[in-house]
KEKOL-311616 format. One record per residue (C-alpha): residue in one letter; x, y, z. Coordinates in steps of 0.5 Angstrom, whole numbers, plus 2048, in hexadecimal, padded with zeros to 3 digits. Last residue first. Layout:
BEGIN
DRENGU   residu    xx    yy    zz
DRENGU        A     X     Y     Z
...
END
This chain:
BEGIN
DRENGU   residu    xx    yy    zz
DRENGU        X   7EA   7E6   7EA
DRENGU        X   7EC   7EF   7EB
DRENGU        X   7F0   7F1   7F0
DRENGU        X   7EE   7F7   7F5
DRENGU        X   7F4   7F9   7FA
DRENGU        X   7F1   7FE   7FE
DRENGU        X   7F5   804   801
DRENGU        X   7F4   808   808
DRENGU        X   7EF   80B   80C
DRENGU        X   7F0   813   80B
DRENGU        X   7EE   813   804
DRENGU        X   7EE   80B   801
DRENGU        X   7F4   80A   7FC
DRENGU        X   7F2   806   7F7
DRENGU        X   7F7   801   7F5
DRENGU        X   7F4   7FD   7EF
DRENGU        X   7F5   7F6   7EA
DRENGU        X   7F1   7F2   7E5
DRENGU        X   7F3   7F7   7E0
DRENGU        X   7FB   7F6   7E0
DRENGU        X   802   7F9   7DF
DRENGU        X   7FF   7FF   7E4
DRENGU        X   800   7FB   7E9
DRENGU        X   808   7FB   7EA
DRENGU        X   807   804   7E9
DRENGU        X   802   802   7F0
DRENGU        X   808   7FF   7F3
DRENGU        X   80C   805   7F2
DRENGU        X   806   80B   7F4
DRENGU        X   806   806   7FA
DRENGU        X   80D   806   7FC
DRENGU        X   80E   80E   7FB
DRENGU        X   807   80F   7FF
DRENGU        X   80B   80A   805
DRENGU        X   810   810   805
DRENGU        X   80C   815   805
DRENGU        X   808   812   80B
DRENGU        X   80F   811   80F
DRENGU        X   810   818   80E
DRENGU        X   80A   81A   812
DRENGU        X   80B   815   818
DRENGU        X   808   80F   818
DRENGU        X   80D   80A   81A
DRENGU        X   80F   803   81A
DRENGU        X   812   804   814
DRENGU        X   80E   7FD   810
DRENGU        X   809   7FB   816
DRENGU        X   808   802   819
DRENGU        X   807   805   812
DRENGU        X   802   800   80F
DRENGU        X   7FF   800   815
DRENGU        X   7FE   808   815
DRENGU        X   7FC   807   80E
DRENGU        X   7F5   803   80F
DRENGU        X   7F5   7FD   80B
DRENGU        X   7EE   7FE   807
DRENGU        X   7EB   7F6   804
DRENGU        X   7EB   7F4   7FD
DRENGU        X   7F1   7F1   7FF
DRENGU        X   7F4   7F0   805
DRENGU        X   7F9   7EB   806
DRENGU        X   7FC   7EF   7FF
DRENGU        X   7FC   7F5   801
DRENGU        X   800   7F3   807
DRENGU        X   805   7EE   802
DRENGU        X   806   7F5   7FD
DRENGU        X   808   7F9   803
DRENGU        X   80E   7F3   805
DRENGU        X   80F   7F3   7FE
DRENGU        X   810   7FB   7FD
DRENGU        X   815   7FB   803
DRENGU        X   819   7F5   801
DRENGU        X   81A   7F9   7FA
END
């Protein structure tokens, strides 16, 4: 979806590196509000079943800050 590829393009201008989730939120709904979080959780669990096809690939969710894309050379 559009949704899923505006977030996976974020991840990706900042691999290796922590996006915080209230800039995730602002920028993709453009708000922070507690069902908006769901919401954004429900992308991130799709995007992260789409990685899962490889080994060099990881979306870890960094407690309280945000998520990190690692990928692996």
């Amino acid at each position: 979806t559009p949704k899923e590829a505006n977030l996976l393009v974020i991840l990706l201008h900042n691999t290796n590196k922590v996006v915080d989730r209230n800039l995730i939120l602002d920028e993709l709904w453009q708000d922070t509000d507690y069902f908006s979080a769901r919401s954004m959780d429900v992308y991130i669990n799709k995007i992260r079943k789409y990685l899962k096809l490889s080994d060099k690939v990881k979306l870890e969710n960094i407690h309280g800050k945000g998520f990190v894309l690692h990928i692996k050379p």
